[in-house]
Every structure is written in C-alpha cells, then in structure tokens.
C-alpha positions in Angstrom: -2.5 -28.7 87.6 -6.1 -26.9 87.0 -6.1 -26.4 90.7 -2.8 -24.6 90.4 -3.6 -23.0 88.0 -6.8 -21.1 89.4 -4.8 -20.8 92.4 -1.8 -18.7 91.0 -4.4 -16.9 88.9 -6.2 -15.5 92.1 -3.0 -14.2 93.5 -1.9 -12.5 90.3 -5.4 -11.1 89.9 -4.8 -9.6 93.6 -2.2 -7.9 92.6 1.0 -10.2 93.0 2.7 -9.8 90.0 6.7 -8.7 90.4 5.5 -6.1 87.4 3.9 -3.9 89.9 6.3 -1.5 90.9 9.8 -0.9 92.6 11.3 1.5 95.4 12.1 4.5 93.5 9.2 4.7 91.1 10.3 2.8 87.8 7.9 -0.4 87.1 10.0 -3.7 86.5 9.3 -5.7 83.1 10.5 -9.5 83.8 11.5 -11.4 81.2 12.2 -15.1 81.4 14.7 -16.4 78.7 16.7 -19.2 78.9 20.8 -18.3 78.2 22.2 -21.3 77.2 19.2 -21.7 74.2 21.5 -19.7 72.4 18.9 -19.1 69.1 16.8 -17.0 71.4 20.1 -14.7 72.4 17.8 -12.0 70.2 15.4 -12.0 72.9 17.9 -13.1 76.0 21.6 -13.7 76.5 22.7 -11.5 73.6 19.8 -8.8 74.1 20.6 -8.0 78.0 24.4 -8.3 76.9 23.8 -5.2 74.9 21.2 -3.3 76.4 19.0 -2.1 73.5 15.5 -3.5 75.5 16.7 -1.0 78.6 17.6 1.7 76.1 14.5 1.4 74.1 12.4 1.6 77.2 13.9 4.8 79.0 13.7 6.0 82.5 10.1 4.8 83.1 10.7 0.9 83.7 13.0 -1.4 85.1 14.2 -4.6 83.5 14.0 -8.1 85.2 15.9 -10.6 83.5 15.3 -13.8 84.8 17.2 -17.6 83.6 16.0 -20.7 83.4 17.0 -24.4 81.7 13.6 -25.0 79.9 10.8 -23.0 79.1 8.8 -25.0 81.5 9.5 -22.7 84.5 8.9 -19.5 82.3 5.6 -20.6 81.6 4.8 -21.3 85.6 5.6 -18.1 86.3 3.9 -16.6 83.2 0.6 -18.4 84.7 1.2 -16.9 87.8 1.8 -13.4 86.6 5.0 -13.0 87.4 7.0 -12.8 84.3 5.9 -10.5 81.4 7.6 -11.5 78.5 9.2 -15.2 77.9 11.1 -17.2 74.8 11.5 -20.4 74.5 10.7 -23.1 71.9 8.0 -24.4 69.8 6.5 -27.8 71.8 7.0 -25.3 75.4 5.6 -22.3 73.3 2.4 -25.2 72.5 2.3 -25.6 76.5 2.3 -22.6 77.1 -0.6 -21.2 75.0 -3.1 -24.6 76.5 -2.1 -23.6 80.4 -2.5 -19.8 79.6 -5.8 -19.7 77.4 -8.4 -20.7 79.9 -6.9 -17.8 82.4 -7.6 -14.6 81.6 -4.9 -12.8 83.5 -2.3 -15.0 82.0 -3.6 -15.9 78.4 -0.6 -15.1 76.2 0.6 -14.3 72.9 3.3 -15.1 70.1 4.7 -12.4 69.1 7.8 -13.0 67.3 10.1 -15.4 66.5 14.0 -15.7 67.2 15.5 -18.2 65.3 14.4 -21.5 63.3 15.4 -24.3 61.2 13.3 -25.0 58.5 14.4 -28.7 58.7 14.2 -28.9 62.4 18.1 -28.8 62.8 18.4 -26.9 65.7 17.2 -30.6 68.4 19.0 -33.8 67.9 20.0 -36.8 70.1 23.2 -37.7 71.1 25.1 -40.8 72.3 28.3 -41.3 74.1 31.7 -41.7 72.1 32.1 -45.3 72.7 28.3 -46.2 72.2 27.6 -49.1 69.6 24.4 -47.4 68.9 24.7 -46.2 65.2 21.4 -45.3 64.1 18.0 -44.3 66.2 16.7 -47.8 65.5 19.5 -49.1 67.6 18.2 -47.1 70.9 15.4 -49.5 71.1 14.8 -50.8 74.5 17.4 -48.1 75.7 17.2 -45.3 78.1 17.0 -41.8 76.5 17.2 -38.2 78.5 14.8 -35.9 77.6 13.3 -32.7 78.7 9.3 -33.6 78.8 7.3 -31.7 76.5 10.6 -29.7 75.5 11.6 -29.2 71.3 13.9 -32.3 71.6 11.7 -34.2 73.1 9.6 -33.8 70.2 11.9 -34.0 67.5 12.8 -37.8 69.7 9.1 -38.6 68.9 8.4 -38.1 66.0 12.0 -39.5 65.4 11.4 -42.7 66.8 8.1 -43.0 65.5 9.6 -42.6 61.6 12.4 -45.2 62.2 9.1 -47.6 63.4 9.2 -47.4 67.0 7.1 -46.8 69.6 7.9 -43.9 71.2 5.5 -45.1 74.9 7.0 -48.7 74.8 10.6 -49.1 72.8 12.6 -46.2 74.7 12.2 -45.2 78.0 12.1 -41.3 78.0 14.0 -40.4 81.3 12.7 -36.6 81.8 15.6 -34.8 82.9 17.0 -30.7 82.9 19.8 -30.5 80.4 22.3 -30.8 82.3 21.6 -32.9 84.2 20.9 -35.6 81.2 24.1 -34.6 79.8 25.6 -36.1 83.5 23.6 -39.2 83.3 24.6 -39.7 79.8 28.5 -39.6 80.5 27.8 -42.0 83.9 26.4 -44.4 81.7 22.9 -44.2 82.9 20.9 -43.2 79.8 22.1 -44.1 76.5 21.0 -41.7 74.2 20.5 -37.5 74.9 17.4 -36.1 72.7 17.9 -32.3 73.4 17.5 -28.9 71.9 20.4 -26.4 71.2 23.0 -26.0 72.1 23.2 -28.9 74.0 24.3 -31.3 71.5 26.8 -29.8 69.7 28.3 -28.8 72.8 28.6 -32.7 74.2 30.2 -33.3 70.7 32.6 -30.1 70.5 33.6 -31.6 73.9 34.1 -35.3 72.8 31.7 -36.3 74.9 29.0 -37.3 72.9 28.2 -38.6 69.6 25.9 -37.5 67.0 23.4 -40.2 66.1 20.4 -38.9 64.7 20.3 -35.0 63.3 16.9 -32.9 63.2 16.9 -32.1 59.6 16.6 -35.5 58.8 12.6 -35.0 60.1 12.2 -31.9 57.5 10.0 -30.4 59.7 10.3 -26.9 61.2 11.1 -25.9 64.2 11.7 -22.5 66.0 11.7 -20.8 69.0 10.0 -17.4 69.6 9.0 -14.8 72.3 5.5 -14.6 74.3 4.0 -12.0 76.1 1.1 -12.0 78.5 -1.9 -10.7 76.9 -3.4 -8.5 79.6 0.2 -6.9 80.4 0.5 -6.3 76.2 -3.1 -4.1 76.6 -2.1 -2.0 79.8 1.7 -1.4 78.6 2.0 -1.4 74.6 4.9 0.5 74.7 6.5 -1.7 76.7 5.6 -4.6 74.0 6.7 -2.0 71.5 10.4 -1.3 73.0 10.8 -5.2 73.1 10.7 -6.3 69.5 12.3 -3.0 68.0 15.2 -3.5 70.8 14.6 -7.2 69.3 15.1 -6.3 65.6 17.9 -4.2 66.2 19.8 -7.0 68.6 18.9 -9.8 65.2 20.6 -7.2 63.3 24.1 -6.8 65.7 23.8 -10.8 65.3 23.9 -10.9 61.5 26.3 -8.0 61.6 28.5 -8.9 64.3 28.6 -12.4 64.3 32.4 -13.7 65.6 31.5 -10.9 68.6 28.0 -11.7 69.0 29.3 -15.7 69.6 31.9 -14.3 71.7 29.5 -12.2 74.4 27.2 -15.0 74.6 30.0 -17.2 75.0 31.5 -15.3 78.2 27.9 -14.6 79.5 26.3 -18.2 79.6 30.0 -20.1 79.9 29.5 -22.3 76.6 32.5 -22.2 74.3 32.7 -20.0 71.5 33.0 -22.4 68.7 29.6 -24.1 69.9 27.5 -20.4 70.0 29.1 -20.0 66.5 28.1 -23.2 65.3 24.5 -22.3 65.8 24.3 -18.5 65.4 27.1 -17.9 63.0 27.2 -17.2 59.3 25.0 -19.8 57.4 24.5 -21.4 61.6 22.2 -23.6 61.9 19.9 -21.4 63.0 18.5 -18.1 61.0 17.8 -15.4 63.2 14.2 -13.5 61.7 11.8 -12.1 63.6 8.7 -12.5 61.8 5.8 -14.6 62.2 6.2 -16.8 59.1 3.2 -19.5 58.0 5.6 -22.3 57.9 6.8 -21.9 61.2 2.5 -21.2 62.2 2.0 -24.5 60.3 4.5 -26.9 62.1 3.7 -25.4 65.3 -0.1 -26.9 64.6 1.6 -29.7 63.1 3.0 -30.4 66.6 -0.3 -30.8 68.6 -0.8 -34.2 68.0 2.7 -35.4 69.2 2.7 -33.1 72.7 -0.8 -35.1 73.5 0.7 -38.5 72.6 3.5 -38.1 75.1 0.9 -37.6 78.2 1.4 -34.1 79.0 -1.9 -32.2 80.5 -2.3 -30.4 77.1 -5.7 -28.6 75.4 -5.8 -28.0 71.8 -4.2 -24.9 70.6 -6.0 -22.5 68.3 -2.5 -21.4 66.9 -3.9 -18.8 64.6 -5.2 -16.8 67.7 -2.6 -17.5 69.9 0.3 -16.2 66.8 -0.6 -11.9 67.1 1.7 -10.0 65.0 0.2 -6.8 64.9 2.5 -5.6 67.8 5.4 -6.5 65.4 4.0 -5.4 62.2 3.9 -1.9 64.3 7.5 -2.2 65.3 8.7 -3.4 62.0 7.7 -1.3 59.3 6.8 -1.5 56.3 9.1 -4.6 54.6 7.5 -7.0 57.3 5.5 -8.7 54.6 7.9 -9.1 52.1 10.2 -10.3 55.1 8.4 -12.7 56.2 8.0 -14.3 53.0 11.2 -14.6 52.8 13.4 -17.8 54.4 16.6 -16.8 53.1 19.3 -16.8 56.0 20.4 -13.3 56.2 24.2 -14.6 57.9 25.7 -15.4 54.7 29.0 -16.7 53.9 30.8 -14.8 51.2 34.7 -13.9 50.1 36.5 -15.7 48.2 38.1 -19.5 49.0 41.7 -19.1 49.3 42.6 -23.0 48.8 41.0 -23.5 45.5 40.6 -19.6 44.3 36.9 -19.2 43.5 34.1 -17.1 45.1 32.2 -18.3 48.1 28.7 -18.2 46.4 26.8 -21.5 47.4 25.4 -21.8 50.6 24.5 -25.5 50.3 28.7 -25.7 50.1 30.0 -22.9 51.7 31.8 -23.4 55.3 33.9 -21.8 56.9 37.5 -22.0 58.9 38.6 -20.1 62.7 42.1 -20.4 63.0 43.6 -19.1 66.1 44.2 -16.0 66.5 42.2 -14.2 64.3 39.5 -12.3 64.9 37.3 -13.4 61.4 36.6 -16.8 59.5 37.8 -17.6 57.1 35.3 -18.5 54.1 35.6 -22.1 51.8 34.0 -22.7 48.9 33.1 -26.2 49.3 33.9 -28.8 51.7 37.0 -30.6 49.9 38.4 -26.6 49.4 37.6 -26.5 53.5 39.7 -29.7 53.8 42.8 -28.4 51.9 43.0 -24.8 54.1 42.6 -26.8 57.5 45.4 -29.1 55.9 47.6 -25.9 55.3 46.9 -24.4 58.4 47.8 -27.8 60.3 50.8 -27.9 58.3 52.0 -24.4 58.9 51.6 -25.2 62.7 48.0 -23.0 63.2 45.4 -24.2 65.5 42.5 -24.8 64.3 39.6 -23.4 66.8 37.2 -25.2 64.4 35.7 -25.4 60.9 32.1 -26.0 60.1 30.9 -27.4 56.7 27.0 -28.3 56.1 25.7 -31.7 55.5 25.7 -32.9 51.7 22.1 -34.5 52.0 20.5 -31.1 54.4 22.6 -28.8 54.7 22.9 -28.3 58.0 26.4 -27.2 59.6 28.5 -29.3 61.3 32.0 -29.8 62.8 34.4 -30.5 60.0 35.8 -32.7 62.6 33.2 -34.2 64.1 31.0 -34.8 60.4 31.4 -38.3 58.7 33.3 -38.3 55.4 32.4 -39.8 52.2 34.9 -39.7 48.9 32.6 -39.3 45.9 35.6 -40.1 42.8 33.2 -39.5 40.2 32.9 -35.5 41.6 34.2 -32.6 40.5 38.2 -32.1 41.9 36.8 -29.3 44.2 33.6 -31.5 45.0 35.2 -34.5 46.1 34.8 -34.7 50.0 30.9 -35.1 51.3 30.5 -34.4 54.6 27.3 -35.8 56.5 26.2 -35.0 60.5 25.7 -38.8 60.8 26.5 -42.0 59.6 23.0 -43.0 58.3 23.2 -40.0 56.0 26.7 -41.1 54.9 25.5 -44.7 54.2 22.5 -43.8 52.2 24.8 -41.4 50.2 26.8 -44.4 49.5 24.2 -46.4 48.7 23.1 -44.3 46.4 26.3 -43.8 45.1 28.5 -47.1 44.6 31.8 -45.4 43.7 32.0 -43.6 46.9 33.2 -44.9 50.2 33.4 -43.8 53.8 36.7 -42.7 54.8 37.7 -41.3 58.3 38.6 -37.1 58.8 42.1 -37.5 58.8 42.5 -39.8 55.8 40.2 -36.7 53.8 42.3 -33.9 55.4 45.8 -35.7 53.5 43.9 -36.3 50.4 42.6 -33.6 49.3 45.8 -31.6 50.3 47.8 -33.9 48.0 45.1 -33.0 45.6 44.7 -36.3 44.9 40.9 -37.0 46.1 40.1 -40.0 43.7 42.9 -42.2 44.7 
C-alpha cells in the first residue's frame, strides 16, 4: 500500500490530476460521493439533483460528479489526485486522513459534516426474515457481511465486542460491497448484514431482512462528512467556498423540502421513497447540520482504536488537525458557533394528531403517517395515536405507503410495521403502545416492566383502534 501510495503521488505531482483542465477552458472540480449513502445527499445525490454547487461556482469550472459504493474508492482516487472533494463516513473519513497525511499532494481535510446520529443510528446489522438469530450474541460462529473499515463495520465491532464477543475469532467478517452482501445474505451465504445507511432499512422495507441489532443501542456517535484535498483547498478557495455555501443551502432545501427532497433522491439513486424518508425525513434518523461539532470530533478519535483492531493498514489520526473549519466558519456566517453547539434536529415534526386531537410537540413520540396519495405526512402524537390513524386509514380502504414511529428506549425511527410492539397497561390511554427497532429492546422494556407484554403489529393496530389498549 506505501508503495502505491508514493506511486500515485508521483503521477499526481506531475500533473495527472482530472482537475487540470478541460477542452473549452473551464477547470473540472471532481467530487466523489456515494448516492445511495443517502445522509450525505447534502454533499451528493441531492446536491447534483439541484445544482446549487454548479450555480455557486459560475462559468469558470466544471463539475465532475463521480459514484461510488463505499468511500474506499473515493479515498484511492483522492491519494492519487484525482478527486477534489469526497464524503463519506466516519471509520472511511479515519482512513482516509492516515493514507493522505504522510503525502503532501493528497493530505486532506474535514470540512464539514452531512448528517449524524448522536447514538450511532444511522449502521446496524441485519438478518434474513426466517433467521433464528434474535440477538447479536446469537451470530456467534456465524458469517456476517461487512464492508472492511466501512461505519458498519465498526458499529459490528464494537457491537460484538459489548455483547462479549470476539470480534477476530467468534464471527467471521466476510468483506463485501453493499450490495453485494445484501445478495449473499438472501442466498443464505452469510447470516447476518452489518452495514451503514440505507442499506438496512431498505432490506427490511423490502422484507428481506430483519432487524437484529440497531446502532443506537452503542450511544456512540456517528456521522458522515465531506473532505477536501488540502493542496487543491490552497490554490482554489473559492472553489472550497462555493461547496459548503451550495452545501448549506442544499441542508436547508432538505429540512424545508423534505417529502420532495426523499423523492429526487429516490428517482436519482433507485431506492424507494419510504426508505430515503425514513432516514432524511422529519425527526429521520439522521440530522442534517453542517458544522464541525466536538461530539462528533470526539467519537471520530474515539474510533481509532477499533479501525487498528480490525487489521487495516491504519496510522494514528491527529483528528484535531485533520477537522479545519475555517473554510466553513467563512461560508457560514456568523451563527456557526452557536450552531454548532446546538444538536437539535432542525426536521421537526409538528401539527396537530388528528386520531387523539393534541399537538405534535414531543419528538421522543412524535411519528408520522404517508398515506397514498398525498403529497405531505401526516403528523401523530405518540405511537398508540399513530396506531389508531393507520387503523382508520386501513379501515377506510387507504394504502398505507408507510408510518414511522421512534424507538421507546432511543428514539430512533423505525417502520411502524416493521418495529416490535410492547403493550404497557399501566400507561397513559394515549401512551399505551411502545414500539422498539428490535426485540432485545422490547425484552428489556418488559423486563423492566412486568405488566407489559409483547404483542405482534396487527394485534396493536385493532387495539388501540377499539380504544381498548389495556385489555
């Protein structure tokens, strides 16, 4: 890999970098993104959909958008001075920084940030539908797809190391592309699927997979954010510049826009609708900020230790050097401090919850309901209020596209459908239905709890239409 290195860095110091210059004049910026890693649409899918980096920029430059599974590839080509600016997230952004930092002409920098979880929801692993696996303890011995050195290879881990297994000796980690894990996983040939978004919840939307063991469960953070090379930030700040302002104002479309931001991304990288939502949506599970925030600085040094435990040719970070925001301080203005500061998901889910009449106020409990045929969600107070307007709409003969709720125990969203149910009869009437993202967080509810039971979707969905939620 050193060899390579030195090698592509020779040729990119002669001169052989793509950025150099086109047939009629303009220069051509190439970004690397990755359009199915639908929290960095800010910086990728949704960005190129809407053309505010190409506006920003002008007549002077060209843009190069280039796609790509992992970030793996992105930083290859970064190394070799071929791409400019890349995204991806937080173990490949670790990767990235050790194969860049000891080559000048491709050292790079962490500029910003595109969206996070501060519990780590956005990675989880995934087993098929019929799978007796039930928790991550039961994968022992098991094959699991991973992408190496990728966020949900991480999350697997340090996963597997909190549930008291040995990550190098009780799985074997199969290192595979997305998709192509996703294959192996319905052909039987892995048994578990540790990947980052939105690979999982698509697998699930689809019924093809099973969610065994969510993110947030870790409570660490996790993020994915945008890089640019170093040099190429010196000789073209404007270029830098016109990035992260057409950045900020694509995060703001996103918060704005959301049902049409889910739908462009949707029809650009072929996922369905319902799964973009799930993630970037109102109260998704990821929040879409731009700043460099110490939490998210913290986890990412926090991370080290586990990308050198699973054998990747990785030299220590210095994350405080390699994290420069001063390029997005200038593009920001001045509310970036107080901004980033700030961890409050600006995709909120207000209105008022038509089912049991009461404001949507509580983002722990809010969710929210796409019926077919209409262009906007509809908001629900609390899950067992969600449970009573899916039960009218399925009673009045409406599809139901999907409705997400967030998990009791951390909050992240879920399908309604897909979540596992608990009845809690010593709740309040509108608080009677728990949902949880997987079964181990519905058992430990119930353990802690020894009035309330697990009861299957449909068997909530009558209940609490007939109001009667104890019973």
């Amino acid at each position: 890999m050193r060899k390579l290195i030195a090698a592509v860095a020779l040729l990119a110091a002669a001169g052989c970098s793509v950025s150099a210059g086109a047939d009629d004049g303009r220069q051509t910026v190439v970004v690397g993104y990755q359009s199915k890693t639908i929290n960095t649409v800010t910086a990728g899918t949704l960005l190129r959909d809407l053309g505010y980096f190409e506006k920003r920029l002008g007549d002077r430059y060209r843009v190069e958008w280039q796609d790509y599974d992992t970030g793996a590839p992105i930083t290859a080509k970064m190394v070799a001075g071929k791409i400019d600016i890349g995204s991806m997230g937080d173990y490949p952004l670790l990767i990235n920084a050790s194969r860049t930092q000891g080559v000048p002409t491709a050292r790079t920098e962490l500029v910003s940030v595109t969206g996070y979880n501060l519990r780590g929801g956005l990675n989880s692993v995934v087993v098929s539908p019929s799978s007796d696996v039930e928790t991550l303890a039961d994968l022992k011995g098991k094959k699991v797809s991973a992408s190496s050195g990728s966020a949900g290879h991480g999350t697997l881990v340090q996963a597997l190391e909190r549930a008291g297994l040995d990550p190098a000796t009780d799985v074997e980690v199969v290192n595979q592309q997305p998709p192509v894990g996703a294959s192996a996983l319905q052909s039987g040939n892995v048994q578990g699927y540790a990947q980052f978004v939105a690979w999982p919840g698509l697998l699930v939307f689809q019924n093809q997979a099973r969610l065994v063991y969510d993110g947030s469960a870790l409570d660490v953070p996790t993020f994915h954010g945008v890089v640019v090379r170093q040099a190429y930030a010196k000789e073209h700040p404007d270029v830098v510049q016109a990035f992260l302002r057409a950045q900020i104002d694509a995060t703001t479309y996103l918060h704005e826009h959301p049902v049409e931001s889910a739908e462009a991304v949707a029809e650009a990288t072929g996922l369905p609708p319902e799964v973009v939502y799930l993630y970037n949506g109102r109260e998704g599970i990821a929040s879409f900020d731009v700043t460099l925030k110490p939490s998210l600085l913290a986890a990412l040094d926090h991370d080290q230790k586990y990308l050198k435990s699973i054998g990747t040719d990785f030299t220590t970070v210095d994350v405080a050097k390699f994290a420069n925001d001063s390029y997005l301080r200038k593009a920001y203005g001045a509310s970036y401090d107080a901004d980033t500061a700030s961890t409050a998901n600006r995709a909120k889910i207000t209105g008022t919850d038509e089912a049991c009449g009461t404001a949507v106020d509580d983002p722990a409990k809010a969710g929210e309901i796409w019926l077919a045929g209409e262009s906007r969600l509809r908001p629900a107070a609390t899950p067992t209020c969600l449970l009573r307007q899916v039960a009218a709409a399925v009673s009045a003969g409406t599809t139901v596209r999907a409705a997400y709720v967030p998990d009791a125990a951390t909050g992240t969203h879920w399908f309604a459908d897909k979540s596992v149910w608990v009845r809690d009869p010593s709740a309040g009437e509108d608080d009677r239905f728990k949902p949880f993202t997987t079964e181990d967080g519905a058992r430990a509810y119930v353990k802690e709890h020894p009035e309330a039971e697990i009861v299957g979707y449909d068997e909530a969905l009558e209940a609490a239409a007939e109001g009667g939620a104890s019973r």
